[in-house]
C-alpha positions as CSV (number, residue, x, y, z in Angstrom):
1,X,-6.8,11.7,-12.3
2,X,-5.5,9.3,-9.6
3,X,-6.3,9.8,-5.9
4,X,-5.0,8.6,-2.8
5,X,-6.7,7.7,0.2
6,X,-5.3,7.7,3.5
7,X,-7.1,7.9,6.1
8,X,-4.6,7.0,9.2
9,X,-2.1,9.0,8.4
10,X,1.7,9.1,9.9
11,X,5.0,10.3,10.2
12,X,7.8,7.8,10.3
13,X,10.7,8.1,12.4
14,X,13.4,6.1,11.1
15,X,16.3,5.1,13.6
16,X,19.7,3.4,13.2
17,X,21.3,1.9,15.8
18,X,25.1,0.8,16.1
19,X,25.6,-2.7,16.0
20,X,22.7,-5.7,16.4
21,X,19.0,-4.2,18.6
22,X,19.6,-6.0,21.8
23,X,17.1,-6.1,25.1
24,X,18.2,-5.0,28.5
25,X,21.0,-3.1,26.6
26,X,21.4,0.5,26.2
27,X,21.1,0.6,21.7
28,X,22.8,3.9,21.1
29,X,21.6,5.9,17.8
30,X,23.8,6.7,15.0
31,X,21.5,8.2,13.2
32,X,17.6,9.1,13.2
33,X,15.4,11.2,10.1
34,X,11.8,11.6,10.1
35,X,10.0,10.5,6.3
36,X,6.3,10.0,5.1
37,X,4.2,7.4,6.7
38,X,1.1,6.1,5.7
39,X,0.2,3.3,2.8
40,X,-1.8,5.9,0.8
41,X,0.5,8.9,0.8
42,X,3.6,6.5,0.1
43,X,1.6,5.6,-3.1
44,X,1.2,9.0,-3.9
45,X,4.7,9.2,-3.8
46,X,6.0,6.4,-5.8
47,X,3.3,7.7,-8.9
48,X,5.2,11.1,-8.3
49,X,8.3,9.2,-9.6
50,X,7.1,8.0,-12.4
51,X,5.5,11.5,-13.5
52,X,2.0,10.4,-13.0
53,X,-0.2,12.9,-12.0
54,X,-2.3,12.5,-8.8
55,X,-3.7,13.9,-5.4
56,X,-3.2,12.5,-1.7
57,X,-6.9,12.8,0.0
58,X,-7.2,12.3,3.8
59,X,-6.6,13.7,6.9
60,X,-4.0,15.5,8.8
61,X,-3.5,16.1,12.7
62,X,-3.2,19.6,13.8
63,X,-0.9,19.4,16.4
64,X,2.2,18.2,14.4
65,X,1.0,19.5,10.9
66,X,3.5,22.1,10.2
67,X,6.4,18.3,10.4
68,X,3.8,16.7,8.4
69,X,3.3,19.5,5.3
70,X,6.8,20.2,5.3
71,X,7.5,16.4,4.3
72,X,4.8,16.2,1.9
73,X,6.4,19.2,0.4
74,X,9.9,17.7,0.4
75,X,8.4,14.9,-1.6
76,X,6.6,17.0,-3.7
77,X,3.4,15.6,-3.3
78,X,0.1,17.4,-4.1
79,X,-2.7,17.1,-1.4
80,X,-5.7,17.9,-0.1
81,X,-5.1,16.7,3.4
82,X,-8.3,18.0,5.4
83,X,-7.0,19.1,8.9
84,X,-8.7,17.7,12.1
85,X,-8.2,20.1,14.9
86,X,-6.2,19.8,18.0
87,X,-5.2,16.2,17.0
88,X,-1.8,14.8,16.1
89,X,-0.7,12.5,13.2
90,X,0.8,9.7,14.7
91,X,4.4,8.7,14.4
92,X,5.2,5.4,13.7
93,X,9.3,4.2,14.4
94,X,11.1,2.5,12.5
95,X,14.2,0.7,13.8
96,X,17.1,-0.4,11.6
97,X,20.2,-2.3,12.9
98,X,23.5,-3.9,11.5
99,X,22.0,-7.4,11.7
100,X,20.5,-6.8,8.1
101,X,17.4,-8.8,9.5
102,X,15.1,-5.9,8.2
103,X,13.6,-3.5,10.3
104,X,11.3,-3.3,13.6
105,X,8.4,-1.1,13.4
106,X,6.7,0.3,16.2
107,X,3.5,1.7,15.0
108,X,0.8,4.8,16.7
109,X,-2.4,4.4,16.6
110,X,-3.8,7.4,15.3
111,X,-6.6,10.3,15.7
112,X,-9.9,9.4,15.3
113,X,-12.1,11.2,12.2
114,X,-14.8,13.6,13.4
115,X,-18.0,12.7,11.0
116,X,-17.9,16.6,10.0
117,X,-14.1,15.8,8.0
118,X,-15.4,12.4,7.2
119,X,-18.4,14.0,5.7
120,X,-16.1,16.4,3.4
121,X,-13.9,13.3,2.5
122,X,-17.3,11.8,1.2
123,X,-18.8,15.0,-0.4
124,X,-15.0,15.4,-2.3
125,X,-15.5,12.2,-3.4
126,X,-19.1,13.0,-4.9
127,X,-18.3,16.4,-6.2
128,X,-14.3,15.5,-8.4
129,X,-13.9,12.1,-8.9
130,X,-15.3,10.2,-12.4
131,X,-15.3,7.6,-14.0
132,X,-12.0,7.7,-16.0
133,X,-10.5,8.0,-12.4
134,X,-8.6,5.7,-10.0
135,X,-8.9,5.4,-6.6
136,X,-6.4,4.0,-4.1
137,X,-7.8,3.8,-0.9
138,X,-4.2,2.0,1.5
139,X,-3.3,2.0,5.2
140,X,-4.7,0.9,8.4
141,X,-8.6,2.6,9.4
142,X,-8.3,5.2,12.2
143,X,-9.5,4.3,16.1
144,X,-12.9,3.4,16.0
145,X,-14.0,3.7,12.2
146,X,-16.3,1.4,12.1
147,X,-17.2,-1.2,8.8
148,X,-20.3,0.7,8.5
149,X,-18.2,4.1,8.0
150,X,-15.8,2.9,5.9
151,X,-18.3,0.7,3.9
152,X,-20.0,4.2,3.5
153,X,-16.4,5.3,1.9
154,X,-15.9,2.2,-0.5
155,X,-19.9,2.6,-2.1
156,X,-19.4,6.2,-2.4
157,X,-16.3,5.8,-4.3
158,X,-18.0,2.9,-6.3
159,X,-21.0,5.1,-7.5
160,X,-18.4,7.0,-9.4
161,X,-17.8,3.6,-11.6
162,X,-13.9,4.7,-11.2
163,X,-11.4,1.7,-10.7
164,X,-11.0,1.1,-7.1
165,X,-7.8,-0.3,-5.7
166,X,-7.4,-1.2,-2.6
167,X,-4.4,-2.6,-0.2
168,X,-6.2,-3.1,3.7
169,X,-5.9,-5.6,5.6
170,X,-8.7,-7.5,8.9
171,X,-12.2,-6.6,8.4
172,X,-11.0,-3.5,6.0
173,X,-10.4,-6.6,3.7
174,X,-13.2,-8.4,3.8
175,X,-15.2,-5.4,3.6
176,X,-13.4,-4.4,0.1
177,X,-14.1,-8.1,-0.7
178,X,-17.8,-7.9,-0.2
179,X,-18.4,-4.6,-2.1
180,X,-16.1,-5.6,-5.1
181,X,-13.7,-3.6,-5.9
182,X,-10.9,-3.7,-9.1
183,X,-7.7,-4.5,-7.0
184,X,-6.2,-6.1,-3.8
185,X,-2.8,-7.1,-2.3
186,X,-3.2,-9.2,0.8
187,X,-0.1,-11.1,1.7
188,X,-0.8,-15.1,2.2
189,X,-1.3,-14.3,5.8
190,X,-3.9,-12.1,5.4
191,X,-5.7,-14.0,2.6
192,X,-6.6,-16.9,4.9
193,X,-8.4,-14.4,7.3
194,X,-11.4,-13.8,3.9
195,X,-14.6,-16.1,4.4
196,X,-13.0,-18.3,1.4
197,X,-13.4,-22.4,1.7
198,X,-10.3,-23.4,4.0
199,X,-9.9,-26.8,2.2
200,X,-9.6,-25.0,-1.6
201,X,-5.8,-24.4,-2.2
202,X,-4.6,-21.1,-2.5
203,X,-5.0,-20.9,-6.2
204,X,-8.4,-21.9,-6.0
205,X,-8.9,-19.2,-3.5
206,X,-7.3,-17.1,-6.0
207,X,-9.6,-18.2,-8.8
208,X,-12.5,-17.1,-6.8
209,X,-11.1,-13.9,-5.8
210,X,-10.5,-12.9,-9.3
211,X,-14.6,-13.8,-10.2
212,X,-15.1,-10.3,-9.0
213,X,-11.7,-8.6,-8.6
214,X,-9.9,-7.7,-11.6
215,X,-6.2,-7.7,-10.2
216,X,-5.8,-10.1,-7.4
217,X,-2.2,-9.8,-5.9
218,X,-1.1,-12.2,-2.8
219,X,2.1,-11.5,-1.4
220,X,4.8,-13.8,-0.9
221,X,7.2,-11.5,0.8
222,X,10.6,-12.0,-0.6
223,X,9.7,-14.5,-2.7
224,X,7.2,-12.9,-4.9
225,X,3.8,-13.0,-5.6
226,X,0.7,-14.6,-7.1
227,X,-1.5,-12.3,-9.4
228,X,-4.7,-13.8,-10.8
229,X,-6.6,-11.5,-14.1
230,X,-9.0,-12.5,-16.0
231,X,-8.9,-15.9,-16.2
232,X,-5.4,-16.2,-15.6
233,X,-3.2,-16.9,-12.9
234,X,0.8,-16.3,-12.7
235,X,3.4,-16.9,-10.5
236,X,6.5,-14.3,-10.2
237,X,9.8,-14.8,-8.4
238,X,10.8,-11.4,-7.0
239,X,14.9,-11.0,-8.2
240,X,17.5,-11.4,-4.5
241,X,18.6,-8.1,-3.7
242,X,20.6,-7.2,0.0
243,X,17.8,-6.0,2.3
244,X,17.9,-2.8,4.3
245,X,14.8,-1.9,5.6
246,X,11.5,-3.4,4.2
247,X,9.2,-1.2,5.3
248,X,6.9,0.5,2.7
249,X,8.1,-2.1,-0.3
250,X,4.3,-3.0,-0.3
251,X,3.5,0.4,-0.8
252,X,6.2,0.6,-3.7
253,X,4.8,-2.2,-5.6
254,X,1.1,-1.0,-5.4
255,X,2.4,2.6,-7.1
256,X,4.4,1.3,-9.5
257,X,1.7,-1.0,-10.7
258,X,-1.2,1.5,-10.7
259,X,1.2,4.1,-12.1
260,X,1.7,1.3,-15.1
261,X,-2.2,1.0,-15.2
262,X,-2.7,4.6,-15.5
263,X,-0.4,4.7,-19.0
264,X,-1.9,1.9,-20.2
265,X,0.9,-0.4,-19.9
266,X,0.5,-4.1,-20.9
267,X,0.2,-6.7,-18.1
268,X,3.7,-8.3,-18.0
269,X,5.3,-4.4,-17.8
270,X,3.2,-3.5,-14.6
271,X,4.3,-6.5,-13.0
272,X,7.9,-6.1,-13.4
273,X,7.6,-2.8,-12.8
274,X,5.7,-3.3,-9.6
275,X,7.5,-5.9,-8.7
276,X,11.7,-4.4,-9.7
277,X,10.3,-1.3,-7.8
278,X,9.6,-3.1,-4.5
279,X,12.7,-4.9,-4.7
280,X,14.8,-1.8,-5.3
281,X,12.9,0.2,-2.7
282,X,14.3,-2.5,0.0
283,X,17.8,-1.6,-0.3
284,X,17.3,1.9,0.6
285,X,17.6,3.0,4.5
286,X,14.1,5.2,4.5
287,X,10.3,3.8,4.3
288,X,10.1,5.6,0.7
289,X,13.0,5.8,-2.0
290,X,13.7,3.7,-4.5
291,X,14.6,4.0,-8.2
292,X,13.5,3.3,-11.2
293,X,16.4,2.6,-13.2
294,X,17.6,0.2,-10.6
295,X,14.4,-1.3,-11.2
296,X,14.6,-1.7,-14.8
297,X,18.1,-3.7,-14.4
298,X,16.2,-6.1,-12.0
299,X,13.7,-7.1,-15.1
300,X,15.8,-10.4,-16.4
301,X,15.7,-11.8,-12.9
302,X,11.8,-11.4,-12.6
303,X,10.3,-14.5,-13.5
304,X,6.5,-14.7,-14.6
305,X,5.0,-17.9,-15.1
306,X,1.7,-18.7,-15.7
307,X,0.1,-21.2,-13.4
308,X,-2.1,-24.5,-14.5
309,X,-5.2,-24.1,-12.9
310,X,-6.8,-27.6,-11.9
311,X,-10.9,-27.9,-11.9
312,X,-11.4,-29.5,-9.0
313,X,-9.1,-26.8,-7.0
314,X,-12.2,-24.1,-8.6
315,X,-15.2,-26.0,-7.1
């Protein structure tokens, strides 16, 4: 079984604008639609497409939960969500124009996790998952979790001896880092904030990473990515595709690739899926579609080259 983990949950709003978003202007909408938010949940989603099965764990806000479900049931997704009274799932906005710039997001903060529901997260955790399992723990940390609480999360999932996957960013990061678990996607922004020498390069970095990490993805936006496993890094150019809204490709890529993992799929076939799947999920208006067969003709563009690693960029 694959799980999910999402433990700042939202609802995207998506809204389109006519013409170019302009300051001290009124930006009239053309259209607006409400979709699934959240890293973990959107990974849920993207393993639905490819018919792997799995369950979204987390948490859900009271207040706006009959929106929330009723999403989660358009997608089809299969949860145990545990509800935290008489708060609200946030709602994140995101903005899409004519300028075919990408998106804006605006982004809520969230609810904040009573230790009673973080305490059943942990005690589901104990009780169902094994150690055949995957565990995908994505998204932002709720107000005020704390690295000790959500270090609590990442050793309880670890004395399962599951693979743990993880796509967090700041101090959620390092944390996953520092605990070592099986997988992590920080973009090349986000890489430079880990406790790693400043004047290694960033393969060397990479190299290091990968001494504990199994799958070691940095993000190159449009451009790609960098994966180091094993003892191998590679380099792969993402194929040009028109942009609509960017929001949730991350998401796409960690699915696809984790959904690839969980059939057993050889190496270069979980990056061009993960990688054809993000791309195709950017053309699309919403935080969520993309498709598959679109993917697929995106292969012979994706180009995977395997980098020379120098010694003295490992010491």
């Amino acid at each position: 079984m694959i799980y999910t983990i999402t433990l700042n949950p939202a609802i995207d709003k998506i809204i389109e604008v006519d013409g170019h978003l302009t300051k001290k202007k009124t930006n009239r909408v053309r259209k607006h639609e409400y979709d699934l938010g959240g890293k973990g949940l959107h990974v849920s989603n993207v393993m639905n497409q490819f018919g792997v099965e799995n369950t979204a764990l987390g948490f859900i806000g009271e207040r706006n939960e009959r929106l929330m479900l009723k999403i989660l049931d358009e997608k089809g997704i299969h949860h145990q969500l545990i509800r935290e009274p008489d708060k609200e799932t946030r709602e994140c906005i995101v903005i899409l124009d004519d300028s075919k710039d990408g998106s804006t997001m605006i982004t809520g903060a969230g609810f904040e996790i009573s230790y009673e529901r973080f305490g059943k997260l942990l005690s589901f955790i104990q009780k169902k998952v094994q150690e055949e399992d995957v565990v995908v723990v994505a998204g932002s940390l709720p107000p005020d979790m704390c690295m000790t609480q959500f270090e609590q999360l990442l050793m309880q999932i670890k004395q399962t001896s599951c693979f743990l996957a993880c796509d967090l960013s700041g101090d959620a990061l390092k944390k996953a880092v520092e605990v070592g678990v099986d997988f992590i996607k920080p973009n090349q922004h986000e890489i430079q904030d880990l406790e790693l020498p400043k004047d290694v390069p960033l393969i060397g970095q990479l190299e290091q990473l990968a001494r504990n990490i199994q799958y070691v993805v940095v993000s190159l936006g449009e451009k790609g990515c960098y994966m180091a496993h094993k003892d191998s890094i590679y380099k792969i150019m993402a194929p040009a595709v028109e942009e609509v809204n960017d929001t949730g490709a991350g998401d796409v890529f960690v699915g696809a690739f984790i959904a690839q993992l969980a059939k057993r799929a050889p190496l270069e076939t979980m990056i061009r899926y993960a990688v054809g799947c993000s791309a195709s999920k950017v053309t699309h208006r919403n935080c969520t579609d993309f498709d598959i067969e679109h993917a697929k003709s995106l292969f012979q563009q994706i180009k995977i080259k395997q980098v020379e690693v120098e010694q003295n960029a490992l010491s």
